[in-house]
C-alpha positions in Angstrom: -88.8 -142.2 65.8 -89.1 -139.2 63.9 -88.7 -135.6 65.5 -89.3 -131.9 63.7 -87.3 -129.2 65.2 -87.0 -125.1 63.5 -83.7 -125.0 62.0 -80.8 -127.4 60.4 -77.6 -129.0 60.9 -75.6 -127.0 63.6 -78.8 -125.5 65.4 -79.5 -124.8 68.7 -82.8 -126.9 68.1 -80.5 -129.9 67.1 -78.4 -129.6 70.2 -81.3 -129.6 72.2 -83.4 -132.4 70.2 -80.1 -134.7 71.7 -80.5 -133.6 74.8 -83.6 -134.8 75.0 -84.0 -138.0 72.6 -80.7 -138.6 72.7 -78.4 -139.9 69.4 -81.2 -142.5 68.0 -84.4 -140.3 66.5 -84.4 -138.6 63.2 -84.7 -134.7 62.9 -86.9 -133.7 60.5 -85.5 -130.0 59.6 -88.2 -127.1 59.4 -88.0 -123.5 58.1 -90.9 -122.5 60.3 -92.3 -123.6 63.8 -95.6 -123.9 62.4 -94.3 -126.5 60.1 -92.4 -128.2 63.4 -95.9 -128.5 64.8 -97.7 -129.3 61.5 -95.4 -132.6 61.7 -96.8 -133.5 65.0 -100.5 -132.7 64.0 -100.4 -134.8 60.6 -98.0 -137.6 62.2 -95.2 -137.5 60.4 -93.5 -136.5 63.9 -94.1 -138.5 67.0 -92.6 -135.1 68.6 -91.1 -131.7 67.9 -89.1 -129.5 69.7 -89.7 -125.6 69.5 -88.1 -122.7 71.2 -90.6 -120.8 73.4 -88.3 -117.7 75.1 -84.8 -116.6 75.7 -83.3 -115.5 79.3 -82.0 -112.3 77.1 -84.3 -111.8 73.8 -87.7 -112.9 75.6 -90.6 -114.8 74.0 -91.2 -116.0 71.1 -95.3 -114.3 71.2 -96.3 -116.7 67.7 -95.5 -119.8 69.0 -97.4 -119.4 72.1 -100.6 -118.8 69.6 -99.4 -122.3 68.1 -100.1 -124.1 71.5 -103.2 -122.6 71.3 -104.4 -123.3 67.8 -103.4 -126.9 67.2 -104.3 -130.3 69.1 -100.7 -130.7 70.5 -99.7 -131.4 74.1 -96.2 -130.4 75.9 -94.9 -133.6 77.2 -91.2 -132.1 78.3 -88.6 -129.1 78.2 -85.1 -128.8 77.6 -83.0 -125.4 79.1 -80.3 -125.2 76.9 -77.2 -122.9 77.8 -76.6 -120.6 74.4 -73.3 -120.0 73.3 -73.2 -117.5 70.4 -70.2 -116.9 68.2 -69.0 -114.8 65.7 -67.9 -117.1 62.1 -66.8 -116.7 59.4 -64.5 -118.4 56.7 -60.9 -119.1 57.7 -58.8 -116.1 56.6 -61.3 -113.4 57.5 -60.5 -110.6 60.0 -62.9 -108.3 61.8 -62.2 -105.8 59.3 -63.0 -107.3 56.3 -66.7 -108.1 58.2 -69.7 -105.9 56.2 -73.1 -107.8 56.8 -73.7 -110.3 59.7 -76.2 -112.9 58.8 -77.9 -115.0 61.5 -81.6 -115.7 63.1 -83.4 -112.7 64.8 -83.5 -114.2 68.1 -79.6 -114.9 68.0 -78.9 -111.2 66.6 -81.3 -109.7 69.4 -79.0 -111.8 72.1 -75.8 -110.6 70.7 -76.8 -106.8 70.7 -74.2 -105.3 72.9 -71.6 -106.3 70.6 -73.3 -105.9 67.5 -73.7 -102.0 68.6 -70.2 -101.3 68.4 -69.7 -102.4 64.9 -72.9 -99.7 63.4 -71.1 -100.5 59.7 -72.0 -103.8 60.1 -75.1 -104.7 58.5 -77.6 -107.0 60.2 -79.5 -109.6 57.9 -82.0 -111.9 59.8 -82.1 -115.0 58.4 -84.5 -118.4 58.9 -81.3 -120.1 61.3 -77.8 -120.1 62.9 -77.3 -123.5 61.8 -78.4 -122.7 57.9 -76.6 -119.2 57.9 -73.1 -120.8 58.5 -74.0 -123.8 55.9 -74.7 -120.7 53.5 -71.6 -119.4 54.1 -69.3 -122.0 53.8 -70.7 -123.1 50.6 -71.4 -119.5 49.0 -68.6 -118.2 50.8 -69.5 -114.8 50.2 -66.7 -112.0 50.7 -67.6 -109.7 53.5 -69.6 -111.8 55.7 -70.3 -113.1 58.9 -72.3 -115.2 61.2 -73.7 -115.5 64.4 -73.8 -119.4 65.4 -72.4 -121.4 67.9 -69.7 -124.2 68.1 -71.1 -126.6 66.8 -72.2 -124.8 63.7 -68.4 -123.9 63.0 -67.0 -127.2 63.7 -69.7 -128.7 60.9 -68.9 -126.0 58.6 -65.2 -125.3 58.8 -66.0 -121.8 59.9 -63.4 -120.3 62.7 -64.4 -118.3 65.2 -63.8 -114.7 64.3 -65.1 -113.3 68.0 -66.1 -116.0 70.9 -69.1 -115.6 73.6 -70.5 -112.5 71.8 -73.9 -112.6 73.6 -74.9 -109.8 75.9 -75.0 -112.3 79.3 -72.6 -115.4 80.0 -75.9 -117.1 81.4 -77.7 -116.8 78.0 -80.5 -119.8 78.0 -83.1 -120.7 75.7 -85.7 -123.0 76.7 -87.8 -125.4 74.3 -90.6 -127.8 74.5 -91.3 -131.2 73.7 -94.3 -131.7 72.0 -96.5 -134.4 70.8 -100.0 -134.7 69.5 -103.1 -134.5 72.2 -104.8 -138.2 70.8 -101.8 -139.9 71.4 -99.6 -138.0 74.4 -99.1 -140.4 77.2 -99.6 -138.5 81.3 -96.6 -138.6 83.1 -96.4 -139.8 86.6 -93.5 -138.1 87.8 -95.4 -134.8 86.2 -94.0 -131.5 88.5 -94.8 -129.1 86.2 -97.6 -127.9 84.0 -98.4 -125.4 81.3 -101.8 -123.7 81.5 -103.9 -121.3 79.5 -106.9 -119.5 80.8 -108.9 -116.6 80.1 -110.4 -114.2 82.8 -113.3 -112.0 82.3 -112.6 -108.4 81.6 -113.0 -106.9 84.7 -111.2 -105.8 87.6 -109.2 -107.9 89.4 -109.9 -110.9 87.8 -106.4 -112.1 87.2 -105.6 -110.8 90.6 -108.3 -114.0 91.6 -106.4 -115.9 89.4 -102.8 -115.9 91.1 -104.0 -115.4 94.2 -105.3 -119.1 94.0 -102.5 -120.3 92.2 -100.2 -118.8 95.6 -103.0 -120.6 98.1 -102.6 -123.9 96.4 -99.2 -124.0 97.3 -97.8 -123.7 93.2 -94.9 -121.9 92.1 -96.3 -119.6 89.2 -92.7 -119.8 87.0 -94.3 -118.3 83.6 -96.5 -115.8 82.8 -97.0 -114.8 78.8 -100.2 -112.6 78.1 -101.4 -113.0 74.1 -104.2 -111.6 72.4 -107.4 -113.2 72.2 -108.2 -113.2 68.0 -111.4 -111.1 67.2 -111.2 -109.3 70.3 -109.1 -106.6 70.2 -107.1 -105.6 73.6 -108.7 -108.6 75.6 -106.1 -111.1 76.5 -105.6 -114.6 77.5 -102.6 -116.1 79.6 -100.2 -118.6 79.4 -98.9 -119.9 83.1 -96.1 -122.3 83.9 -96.7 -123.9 87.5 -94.6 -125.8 89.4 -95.8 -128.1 92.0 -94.5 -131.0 94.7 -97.4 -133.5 94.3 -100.3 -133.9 91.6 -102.8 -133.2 94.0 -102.1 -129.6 94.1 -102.8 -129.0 90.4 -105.9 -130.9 90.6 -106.6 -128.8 93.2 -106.0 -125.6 91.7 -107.8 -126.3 88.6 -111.4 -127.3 90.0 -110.5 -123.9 92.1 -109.4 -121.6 89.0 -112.9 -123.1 87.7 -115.1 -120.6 89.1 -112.8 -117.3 88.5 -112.0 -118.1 84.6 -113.9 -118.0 81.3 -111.4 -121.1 79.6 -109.6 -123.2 81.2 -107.0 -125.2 79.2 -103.7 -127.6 80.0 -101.6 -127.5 77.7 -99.6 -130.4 79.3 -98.2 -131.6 82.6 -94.4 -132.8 82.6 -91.2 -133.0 84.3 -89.2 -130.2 85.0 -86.4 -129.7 82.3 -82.8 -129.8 83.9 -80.0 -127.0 83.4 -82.6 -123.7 84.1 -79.7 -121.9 86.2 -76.4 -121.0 85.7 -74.5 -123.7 88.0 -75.2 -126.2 85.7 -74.0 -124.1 82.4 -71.7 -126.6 80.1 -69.9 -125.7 77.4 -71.3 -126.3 73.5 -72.0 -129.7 72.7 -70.7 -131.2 69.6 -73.4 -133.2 67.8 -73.5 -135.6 65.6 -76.1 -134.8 62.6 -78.7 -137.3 62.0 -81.3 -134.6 59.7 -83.7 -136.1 57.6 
């Protein structure tokens, strides 16, 4: 089995890809998400795995467009507990530290700490996991990282300043994906991810959750993106959670009559590790990359 993720070796998307599938699949490293999801449309992928929001940073707005555009269906999620560090090669103190390179999201998660190093300049790079491989092989004077564990312990990076993010209960969460010919429904399905648009009027997505409340559903999610070609007119993206099929069945023969388009994007079991009693520490993987 072949999987896609967004990053490389010591990534947050590889930690999470074992989570999920475990030690056996291949990863299939991407630079983009729209090239993780491009695998799963032309089938070199059975599944991908791509990062949708983070407890601290927030959503990831392009990749919800993705769902949209592209015949893929969310089969399962993983709610992994971030740990972000501060690398950099053995030797280096915090004063020799001039530019800190790392992904957006992970800089946007460590802000706190970031602010009270203003010399510091911030470079926003592809990945955490690829950032620290730069750096161990460039090994560029001056330089940091923001990575976690497991991206140290691959590189031979020490850890120059540990648990840098702004919140000790920093989660991201991903989904699984797979392509929308070939996705298999899950029985044991107790959550679902929706998109629907409402007519432009008032009080139409008040119709909207009000039925999704009478049904019985929790609403867990709610992402408004725009609708292409028509400017400040919105559709929504809703994550509902729900004890027995029924009640989405329900709810979507209701929602019927109250939206313009009605889509689900997939209906799947509830990832484990969404709150902070079950926070572990960072997993040590063992690469299997493509």
């Amino acid at each position: 089995m072949h999987v896609s993720i967004q990053g490389f070796q010591g990534s947050f998307h590889e930690v999470a890809a074992r989570q999920f599938f475990g030690p056996t699949p291949t990863l299939l490293p991407c630079a983009t998400f729209g090239a993780v999801v491009a695998h799963v449309v032309v089938g070199t992928a059975e599944a991908g795995l791509m990062a949708m929001e983070n407890s601290l940073a927030g959503s990831i707005l392009p990749n919800y467009l993705l769902l949209e555009r592209h015949p893929v269906r969310v089969t399962g999620e993983v709610y992994l507990p971030i740990h972000q560090h501060l690398l950099a090669l053995p030797g280096i103190a915090l004063t020799d530290v001039r530019q800190v390179h790392s992904h957006p999201m992970a800089l946007r998660q460590c802000g706190e700490f970031l602010d009270r190093h203003p010399h510091w300049k911030l470079v926003e790079t592809d990945d955490t996991g690829h950032s620290a491989q730069l750096l161990a092989e460039n090994r560029t004077p001056g330089v940091a990282v923001v990575a976690g564990a497991q991206a140290a312990a691959q590189f031979g990076l020490h850890i120059l300043a540990p648990a840098i993010h702004d919140d000790p209960h920093n989660y991201t969460r991903f989904l699984v994906l797979e392509h929308a010919d070939t996705a298999r429904p899950d029985a044991l399905a107790d959550k679902a991810s929706l998109y629907f648009c409402a007519p432009h009027a008032p009080g139409s997505l008040a119709a909207v959750l009000s039925r999704v409340a009478a049904h019985g559903l929790n609403l867990s999610k709610l992402q408004s993106c725009p609708r292409p070609g028509q400017p400040w007119h919105y559709g929504f993206h809703a994550d509902v959670e729900f004890a027995e099929r029924s009640q989405l069945e329900a709810l979507l023969a209701d929602l019927a009559a109250v939206t313009e388009e009605l889509r689900v994007l997939g209906a799947y079991r509830r990832g484990q590790g969404n709150t902070a009693a079950t926070e572990t520490t960072d997993a040590q993987v063992t690469p299997q990359l493509a």
